[in-house]
N, C-alpha and C positions, 0 to 999 in steps of 0.2 A: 255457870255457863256450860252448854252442853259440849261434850268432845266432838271435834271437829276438823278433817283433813279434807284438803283442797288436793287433784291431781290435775296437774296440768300437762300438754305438752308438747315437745318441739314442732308439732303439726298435727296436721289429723292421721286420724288410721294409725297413731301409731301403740294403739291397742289400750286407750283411756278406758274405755268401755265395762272390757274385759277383765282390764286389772281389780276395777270397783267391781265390777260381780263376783269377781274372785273373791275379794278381801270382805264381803256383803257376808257372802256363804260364811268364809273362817271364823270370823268374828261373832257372826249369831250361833255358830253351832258351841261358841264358849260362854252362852249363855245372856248376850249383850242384846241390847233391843236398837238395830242397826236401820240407820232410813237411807238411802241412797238420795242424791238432789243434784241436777245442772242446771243451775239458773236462765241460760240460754241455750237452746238447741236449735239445728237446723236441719231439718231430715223431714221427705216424704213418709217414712216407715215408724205409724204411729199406733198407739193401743188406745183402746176406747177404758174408761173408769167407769164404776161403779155407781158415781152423780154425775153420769152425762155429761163429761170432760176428756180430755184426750192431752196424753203424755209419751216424749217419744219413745220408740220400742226399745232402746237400750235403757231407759228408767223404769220399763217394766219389766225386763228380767232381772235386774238389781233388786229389782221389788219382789220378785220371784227368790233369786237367792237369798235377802232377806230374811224371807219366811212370813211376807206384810202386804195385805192388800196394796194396789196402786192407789195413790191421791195426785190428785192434780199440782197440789204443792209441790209433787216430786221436781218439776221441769214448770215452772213457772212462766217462764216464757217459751213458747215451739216456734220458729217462724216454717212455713210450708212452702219453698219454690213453687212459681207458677208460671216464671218466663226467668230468663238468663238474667235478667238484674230487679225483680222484683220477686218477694212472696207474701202468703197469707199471713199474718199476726195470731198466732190464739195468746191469749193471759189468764194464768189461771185455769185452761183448759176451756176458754171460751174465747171466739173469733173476735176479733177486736177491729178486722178490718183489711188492707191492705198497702202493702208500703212499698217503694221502689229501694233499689238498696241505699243510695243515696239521703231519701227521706226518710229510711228506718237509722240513720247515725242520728241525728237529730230528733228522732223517737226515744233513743235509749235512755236518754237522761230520767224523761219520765216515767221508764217503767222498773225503774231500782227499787222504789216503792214495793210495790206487788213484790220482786224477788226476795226483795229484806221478810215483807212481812210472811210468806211463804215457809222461807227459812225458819221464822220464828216457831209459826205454826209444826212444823214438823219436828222443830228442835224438843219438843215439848211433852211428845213421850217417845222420847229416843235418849239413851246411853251415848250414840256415836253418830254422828251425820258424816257420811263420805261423798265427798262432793267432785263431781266431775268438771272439769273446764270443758271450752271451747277452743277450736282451730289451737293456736300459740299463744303466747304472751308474749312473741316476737315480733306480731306484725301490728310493730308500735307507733304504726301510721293509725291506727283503730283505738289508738288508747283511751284517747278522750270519750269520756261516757261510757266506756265500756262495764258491760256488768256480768259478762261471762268467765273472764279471767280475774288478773287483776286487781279487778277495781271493785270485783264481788269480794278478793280476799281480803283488801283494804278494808272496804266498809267492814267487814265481821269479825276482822282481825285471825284470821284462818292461818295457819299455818300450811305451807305448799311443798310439796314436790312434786319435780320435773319427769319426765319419761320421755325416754327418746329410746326411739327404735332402730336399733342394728340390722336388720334385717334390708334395710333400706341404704345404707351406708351411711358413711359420713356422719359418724354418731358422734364423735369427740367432739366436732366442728358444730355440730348442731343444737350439743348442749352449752360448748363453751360460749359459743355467735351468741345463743339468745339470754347468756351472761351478760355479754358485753354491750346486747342492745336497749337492757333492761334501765329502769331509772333505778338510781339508786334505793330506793325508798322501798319501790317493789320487788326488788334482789334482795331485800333485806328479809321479807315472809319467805324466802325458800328454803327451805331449811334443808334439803338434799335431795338427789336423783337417784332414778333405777331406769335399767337398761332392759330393754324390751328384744325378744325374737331370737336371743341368741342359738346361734347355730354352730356345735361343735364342743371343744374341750375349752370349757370357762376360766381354766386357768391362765390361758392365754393372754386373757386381754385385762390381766391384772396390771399390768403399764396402761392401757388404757384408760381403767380406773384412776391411777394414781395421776395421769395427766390432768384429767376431769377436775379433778380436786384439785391441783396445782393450781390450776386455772382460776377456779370459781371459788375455791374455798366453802364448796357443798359436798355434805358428808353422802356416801355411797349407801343406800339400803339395799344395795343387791343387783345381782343379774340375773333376771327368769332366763330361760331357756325357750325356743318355742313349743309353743302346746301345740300336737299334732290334731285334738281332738276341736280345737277353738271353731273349725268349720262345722261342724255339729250342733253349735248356741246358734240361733237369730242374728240376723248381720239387720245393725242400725240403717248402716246406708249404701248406697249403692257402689260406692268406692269399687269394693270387690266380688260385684256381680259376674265380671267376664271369667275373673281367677276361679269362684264359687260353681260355675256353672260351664263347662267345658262340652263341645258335641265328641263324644266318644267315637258313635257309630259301634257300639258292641253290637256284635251279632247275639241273634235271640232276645235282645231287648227292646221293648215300645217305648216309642220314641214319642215325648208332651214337647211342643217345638213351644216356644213362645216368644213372641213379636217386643223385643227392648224399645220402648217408646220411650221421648224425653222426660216425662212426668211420670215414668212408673210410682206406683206407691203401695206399701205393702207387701212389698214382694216376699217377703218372707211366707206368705201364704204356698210358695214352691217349696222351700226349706224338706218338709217332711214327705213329697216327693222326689228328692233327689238323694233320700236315705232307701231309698227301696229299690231295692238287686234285682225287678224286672222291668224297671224305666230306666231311661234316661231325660233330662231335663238338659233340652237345647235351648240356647238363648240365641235367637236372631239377631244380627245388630245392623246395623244402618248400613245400605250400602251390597245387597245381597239380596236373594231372592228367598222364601220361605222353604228351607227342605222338607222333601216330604216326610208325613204325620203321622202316627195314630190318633193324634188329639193336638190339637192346637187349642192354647189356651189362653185368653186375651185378661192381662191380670187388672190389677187396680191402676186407678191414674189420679194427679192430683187435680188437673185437668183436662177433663172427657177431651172438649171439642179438639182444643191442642192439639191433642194427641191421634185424635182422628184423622186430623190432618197431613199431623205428620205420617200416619200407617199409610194413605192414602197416598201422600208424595213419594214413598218406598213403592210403591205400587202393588205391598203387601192384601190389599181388600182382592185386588184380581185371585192372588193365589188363594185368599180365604176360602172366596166362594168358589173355586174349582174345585179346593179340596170338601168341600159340603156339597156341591154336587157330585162328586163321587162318592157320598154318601159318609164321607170323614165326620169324625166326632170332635165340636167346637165347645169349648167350654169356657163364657164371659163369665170374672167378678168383679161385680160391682162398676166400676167406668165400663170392663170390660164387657161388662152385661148390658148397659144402655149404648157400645158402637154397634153392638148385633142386634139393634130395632130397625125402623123403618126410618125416623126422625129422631133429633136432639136437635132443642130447642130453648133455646135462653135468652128471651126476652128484655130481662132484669143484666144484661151481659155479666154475669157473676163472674164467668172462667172466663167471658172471650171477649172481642168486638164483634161477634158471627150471631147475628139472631137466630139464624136456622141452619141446619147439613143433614145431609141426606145420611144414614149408618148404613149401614155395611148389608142390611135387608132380609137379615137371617132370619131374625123371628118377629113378629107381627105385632111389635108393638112402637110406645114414642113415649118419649122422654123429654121431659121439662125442667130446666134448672130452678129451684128455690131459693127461695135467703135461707129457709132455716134447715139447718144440718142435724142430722141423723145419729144420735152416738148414743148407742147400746149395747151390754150383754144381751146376747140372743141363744136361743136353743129352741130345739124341735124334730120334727122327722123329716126325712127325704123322700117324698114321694114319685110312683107309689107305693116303695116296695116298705117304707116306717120305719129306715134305717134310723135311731137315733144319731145327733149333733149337739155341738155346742160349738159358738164363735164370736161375732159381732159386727155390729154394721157402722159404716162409719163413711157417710155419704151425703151429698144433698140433687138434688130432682127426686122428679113424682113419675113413676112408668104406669102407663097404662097400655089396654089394647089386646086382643081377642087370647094372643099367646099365655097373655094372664090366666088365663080359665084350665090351663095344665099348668099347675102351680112346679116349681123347683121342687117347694116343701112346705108344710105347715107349722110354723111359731107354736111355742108352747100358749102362745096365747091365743092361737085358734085363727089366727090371720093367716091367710096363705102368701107365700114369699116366693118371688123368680118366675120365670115365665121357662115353656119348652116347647119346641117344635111340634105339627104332626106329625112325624115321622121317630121324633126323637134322638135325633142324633146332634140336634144345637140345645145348650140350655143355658138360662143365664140365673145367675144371684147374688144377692147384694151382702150375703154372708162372708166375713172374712174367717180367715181359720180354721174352714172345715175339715185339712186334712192334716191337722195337730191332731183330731181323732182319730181311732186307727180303724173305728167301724166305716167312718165315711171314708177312709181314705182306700178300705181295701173295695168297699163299693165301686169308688172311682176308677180301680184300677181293675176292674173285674167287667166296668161298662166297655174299657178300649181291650179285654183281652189278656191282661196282665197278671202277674200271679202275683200276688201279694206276698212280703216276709213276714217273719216273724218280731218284724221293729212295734216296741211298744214307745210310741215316739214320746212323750210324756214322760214317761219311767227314765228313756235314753237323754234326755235334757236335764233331768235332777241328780245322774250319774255323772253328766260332764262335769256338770259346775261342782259336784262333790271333789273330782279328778282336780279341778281347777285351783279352788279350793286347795287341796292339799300339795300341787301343784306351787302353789304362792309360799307354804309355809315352808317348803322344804329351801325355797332357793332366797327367798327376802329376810329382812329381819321385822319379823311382823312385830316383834314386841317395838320393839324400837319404836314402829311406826306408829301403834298404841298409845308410846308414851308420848311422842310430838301431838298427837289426837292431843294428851290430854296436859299439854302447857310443860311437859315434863324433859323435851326433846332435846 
């Protein structure tokens, strides 16, 4: 049986993610062949695979640290929000449909299947699978069918440990609580905790430790410290968009405003603009008016119309198009590309009960939702200046209409991609990713004005997780961890 650790922990954000890409990196750099896996995620912030499948973006940088292409096994089950108590289903990296939350508990039983056999499949040229949980294993009003915590470790017989975050308070309380809320059966795979975020002289909170273990009778494999650098990796979910993305107002910096809609998706498509020392990266939020721009950037959504609507009820489209007719530089991806048409249209109501809405008028085209979705590596140039890219698309409607004939860019495969203005100062495209390249991103910053650094953004992401990485082994007891991996713990 292959070696095998479960992290779970006292809630979300409290840095599950991070810790598996850490321990991804250490591990494969001692020569191990490491697969990362969370049997259930729930996050708009998703990466498109290689056989036209889609797994969430913290299983793709695990995949990344690694050093192993993504497979759809990674995350066997994604659900996608698409209203406050329902989302999308994919399995396997394929849409299976739609659930309300309610009728997704009574879904789950059926889809342990898929995750088992996923599991298997990865386990199979892998030395170590490090497996991520979901939300708690505390909120054991969910337990029944559950296949993300628990009930994944159960079935595989995984040995777990807890993570709970100090950074947040109430850390003793929150590992001990979800001790004591635990059934016995399932307290019984824990095998010990570590303490996340710590801030300060760690010798301190050695009574802390010692409480912990009183308590729970779970051995300690460490307390990380925080990592300065962790806003640097791809942020999974939206959690810490407001903290990630702050409006400075530095003088001498241009300023990419962008519109926080309830469905953003993808947002990490900013990420590599908010590493670069001549922007700044504003996030608008509900409830305020659009400050003024260099670029206003309308990002990914998981549902267009939704979201339309909601930019619509901020009364954000007014300020849009003031700022394009003072000739401001607007830049849609992807949703954000089909609100700047003339129409969106969805018939088949995929995302909405709304057959029709007028977008926002920017550019001269209409949009129609489909059933079938869009999920590919992509690359190409940006025209017309033949800036090379590479990205991915990861969408469903069909655009057409006049704006099309000034293409964004042309696909290595000879198809032209995005639409743009006459004038050129709106464009849109269904490209994700484009400014993880540093040629399109200094493009980008060079269209509003900007001076571009010398961030090699790619290069600075295989540094962090190195950082990260070495980060874990100085403060956890990795062998330790190894040996529970391997029944030895």
């Amino acid at each position: 049986m292959v070696s095998r650790l479960m992290f779970q922990g006292t809630g979300s954000d409290v840095g599950k993610s991070l810790i598996v890409a850490g321990l991804c990196r250490l591990y494969a750099r001692r020569g191990l062949r490491v697969r990362p896996f969370k049997p259930q995620n729930m996050s708009n912030n998703a990466a498109a695979t290689a056989d036209g499948g889609e797994i969430g973006r913290a299983q793709a940088l695990q995949a990344r640290a690694a050093g192993v292409p993504l497979s759809v096994h990674m995350n066997p089950v994604l659900l996608k929000p698409q209203s406050e108590i329902g989302s999308q289903v994919v399995v396997q990296g394929r849409v299976v449909g739609n659930a309300r939350a309610r009728d997704y508990q009574a879904m789950k039983p059926q889809l342990m299947p898929a995750v088992l056999d996923s599991f298997a499949r990865l386990s199979e040229d892998a030395d170590l699978v490090l497996v991520e949980g979901a939300g708690s294993p505390a909120e054991v009003n969910l337990r029944a069918g559950d296949i993300a915590n628990m009930g994944f470790a159960r079935a595989t017989d995984t040995p777990v440990v807890l993570i709970g975050d100090i950074d947040r308070g109430g850390v003793i309380a929150s590992i001990v609580g979800t001790k004591a809320v635990m059934a016995e059966d399932d307290a019984a795979l824990v095998a010990g905790y570590l303490v996340n975020r710590f801030r300060g002289d760690i010798s301190l909170f050695d009574a802390g430790l010692a409480e912990i273990t009183r308590h729970t009778g779970w051995r300690s494999f460490g307390v990380v410290p925080y990592f300065p650098d962790a806003g640097r990796l791809p942020a999974e979910d939206g959690l810490g968009l407001k903290s990630r993305y702050d409006a400075g107002g530095e003088e001498g910096r241009k300023r990419i405003v962008v519109p926080v809609l309830p469905r953003i998706a993808n947002f990490d498509d900013l990420d590599p603009l908010r590493q670069e020392t001549g922007v700044e990266v504003i996030l608008a939020e509900a409830g305020r008016p659009l400050p003024p721009a260099d670029l206003v950037l309308l990002p990914g959504s998981k549902a267009t119309i939704p979201d339309l609507l909601a930019l619509k009820a901020e009364g954000w489209d007014i300020d849009i198009r003031a700022h394009a007719r003072r000739g401001g530089k607007v830049l849609g991806l992807c949703g954000g590309y089909q609100m700047l048409g003339r129409m969106l249209r969805d018939p088949e109501r995929i995302e909405s009960d709304v057959d029709a809405i007028d977008g926002l008028g920017l550019l001269d085209i209409e949009t129609t939702m489909t059933g079938d979705k869009r999920l590919r590596p992509v690359s190409g140039v940006s025209l017309p200046d033949g800036t090379p890219f590479s990205g991915y698309e990861m969408h469903v409607g069909t655009t057409v209409g006049p704006d099309r004939r000034r293409p964004f860019a042309r696909l290595a495969d000879g198809n032209d991609e995005g639409a743009t203005s006459p004038a050129g100062h709106v464009a849109g495209s269904y490209c994700h990713g484009l400014f993880a390249d540093d040629r399109q991103r200094a493009r980008l910053l060079a269209w509003i004005g900007a001076d571009p650094s010398a961030l090699a953004y790619e290069a600075e992401i295989e540094r962090v997780l190195d950082g990260l990485a070495d980060h874990l082994a100085a403060h956890l007891d990795v062998d330790g961890l190894l040996d529970l991996s391997r029944g030895r713990g």
